[in-house]
N, C-alpha and C positions, 0 to 999 in steps of 0.2 A: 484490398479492403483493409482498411485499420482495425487493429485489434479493438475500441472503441468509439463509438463515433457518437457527436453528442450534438442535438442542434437545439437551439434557445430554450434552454431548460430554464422552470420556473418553479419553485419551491419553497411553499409558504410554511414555516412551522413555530407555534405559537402566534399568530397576528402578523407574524414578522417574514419577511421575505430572505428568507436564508438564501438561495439561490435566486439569482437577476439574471437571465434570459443570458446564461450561457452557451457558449458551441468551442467545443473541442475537438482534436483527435490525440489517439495515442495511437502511435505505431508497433508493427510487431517488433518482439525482440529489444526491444528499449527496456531502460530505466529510465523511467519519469519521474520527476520530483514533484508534488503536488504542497506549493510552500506558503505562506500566509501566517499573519498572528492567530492568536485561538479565534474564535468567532467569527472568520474570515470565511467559512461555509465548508470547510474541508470534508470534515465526515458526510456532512448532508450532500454533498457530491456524490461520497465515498459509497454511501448508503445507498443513492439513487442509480449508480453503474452493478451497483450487486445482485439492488431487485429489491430492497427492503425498504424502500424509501417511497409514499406515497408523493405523487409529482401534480402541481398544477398545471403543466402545461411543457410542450416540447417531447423531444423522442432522444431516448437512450438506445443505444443499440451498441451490441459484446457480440463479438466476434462471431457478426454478421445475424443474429439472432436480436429479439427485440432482449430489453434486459429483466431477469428475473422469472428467464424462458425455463421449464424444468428442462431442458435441453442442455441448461447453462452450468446447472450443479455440479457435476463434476470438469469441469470444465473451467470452473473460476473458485480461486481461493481466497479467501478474506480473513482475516487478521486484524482485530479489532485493538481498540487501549488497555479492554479488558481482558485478563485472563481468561482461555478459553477450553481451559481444561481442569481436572477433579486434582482438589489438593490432597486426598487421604488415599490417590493412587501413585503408583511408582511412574515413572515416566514411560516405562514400557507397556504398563497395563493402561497407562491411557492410549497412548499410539496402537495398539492391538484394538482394542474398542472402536477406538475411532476410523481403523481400518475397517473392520466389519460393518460400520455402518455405512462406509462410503462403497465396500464391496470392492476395496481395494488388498489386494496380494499381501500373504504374511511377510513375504519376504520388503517389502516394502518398510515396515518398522526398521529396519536394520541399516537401509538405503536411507532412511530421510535422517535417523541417528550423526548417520555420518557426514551426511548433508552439512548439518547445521553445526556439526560438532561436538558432537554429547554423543559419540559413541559407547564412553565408560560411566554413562547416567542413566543406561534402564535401569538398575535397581533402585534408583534413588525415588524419595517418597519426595512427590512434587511442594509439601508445604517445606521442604527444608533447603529448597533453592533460592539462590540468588534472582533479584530482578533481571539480570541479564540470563541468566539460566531459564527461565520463565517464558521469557519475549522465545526465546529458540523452542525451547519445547511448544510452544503455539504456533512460529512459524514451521517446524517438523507438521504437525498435525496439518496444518496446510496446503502440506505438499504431499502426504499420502496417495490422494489419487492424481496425482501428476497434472496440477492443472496448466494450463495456455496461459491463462492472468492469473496472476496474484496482485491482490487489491490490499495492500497492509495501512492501518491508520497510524500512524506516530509509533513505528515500534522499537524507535530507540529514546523515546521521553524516558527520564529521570538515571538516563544508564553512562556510568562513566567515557572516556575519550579509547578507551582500551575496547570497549566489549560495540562501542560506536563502530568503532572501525571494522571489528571482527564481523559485525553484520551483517554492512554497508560490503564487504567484501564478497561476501555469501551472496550479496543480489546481485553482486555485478558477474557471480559466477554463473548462477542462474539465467542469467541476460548473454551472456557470452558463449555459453553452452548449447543454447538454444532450447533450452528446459522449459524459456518461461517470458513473455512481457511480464514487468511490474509494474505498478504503480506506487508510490510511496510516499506520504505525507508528513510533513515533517513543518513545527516553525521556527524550526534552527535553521539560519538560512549559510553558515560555514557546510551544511551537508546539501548544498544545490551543488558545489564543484564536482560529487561524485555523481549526477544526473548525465542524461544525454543530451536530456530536456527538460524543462523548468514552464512548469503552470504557478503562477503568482497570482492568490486571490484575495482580494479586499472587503469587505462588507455586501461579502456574497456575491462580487462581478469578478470576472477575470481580469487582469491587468496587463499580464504578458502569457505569451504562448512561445518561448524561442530558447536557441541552447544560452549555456553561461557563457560562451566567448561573446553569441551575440548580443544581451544582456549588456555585460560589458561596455561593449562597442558603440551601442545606442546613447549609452547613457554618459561616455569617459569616465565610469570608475573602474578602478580595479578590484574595489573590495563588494561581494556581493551584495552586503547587507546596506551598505552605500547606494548601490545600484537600484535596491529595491525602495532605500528612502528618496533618491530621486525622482523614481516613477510617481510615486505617492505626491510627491508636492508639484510636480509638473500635471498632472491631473484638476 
């Protein structure tokens, strides 16, 4: 059974059809790339595998439950654009909070710390962090209760080629670990080579479902972002 399984999803927001009768799967233990320009329907995807997302039509279904199951909460992590944790707390006092709410283990602050790499930044008071310091302390918060998916939206928008890698490394550890499927969205499309698999969306339809080699292959480029402009005009 896939970690998600999605059949002709339909999602109208604003008059507008954000999602066009999509079907997916994501398998377990992958990193998936979920890649598209902005307004290509990424989050409203993202929104509607979480559970927060009001759908017109079609079935979501997370690991093996319908999506937005209370079943599902500790069980899938999400990781938004936006910050998602208290700026006038330290980073530890927010991971301690956010453990208690999830009714996940003190000691788990310590573990997701090191996770991410900020083990020498609980004391630090989260408004005096860097953007990349930010995106890790919201992905630590995520990982508190250990979940099976983590659903992250663009969490390396606006962060240099250094703290990109540093992340992108972090998922792939998580995926290799066997700690976690991801999901990860992104419209840098030089960050599909570290996927296993590549979802490419356009004005709210899917385009492709397949890895970068096959991509590739289909199309004879080598450069991904090429690949992806050729799907576009052969359509």
């Amino acid at each position: 059974m896939p970690a998600v399984e999605i059949e002709n999803l339909r999602v109208v927001r604003g008059g507008r059809e954000a999602v066009a009768g999509v079907s997916l799967k994501v398998e377990h233990g992958t990193v998936t790339g979920l890649l598209g320009p902005s307004g290509s329907g990424k989050t409203t995807l993202m929104r509607s595998i979480v559970g927060v997302q009001r759908v017109e039509s079609g079935t979501v279904r997370v690991l093996g439950a319908a999506a937005g199951s209370p079943a599902l909460r500790r069980r899938v992590g999400y990781v938004t654009q936006a910050p998602s944790v208290y700026a006038d707390l330290t980073v530890r006092e927010n991971l301690a909070y956010f453990a208690r709410v999830l009714d996940a283990a003190g000691e788990q602050v310590d573990r997701v710390l090191e996770v991410v790499g900020l083990a020498t930044f609980g004391g630090r008071i989260v408004r005096t962090l860097s953007g990349g310091e930010l995106s890790r302390v919201s992905l630590a918060t995520a990982l508190l209760a250990e979940p099976e998916l983590l659903v992250l939206d663009e969490p390396t928008v606006g962060l240099d080629p250094v703290l990109r890698r540093d992340l992108w490394n972090t998922f792939r550890d998580l995926a290799a670990n066997g700690d976690a499927t991801l999901l990860v969205s992104s419209h840098v499309m030089d960050e599909a080579d570290r996927c296993d698999r590549l979802l490419l969306m356009r004005e709210g339809k899917l385009i492709a479902d397949e890895t970068p080699g096959s991509l590739r292959e289909r199309t004879g480029c080598r450069d991904l972002d090429a690949a992806f402009l050729a799907l576009v005009e052969s359509r």
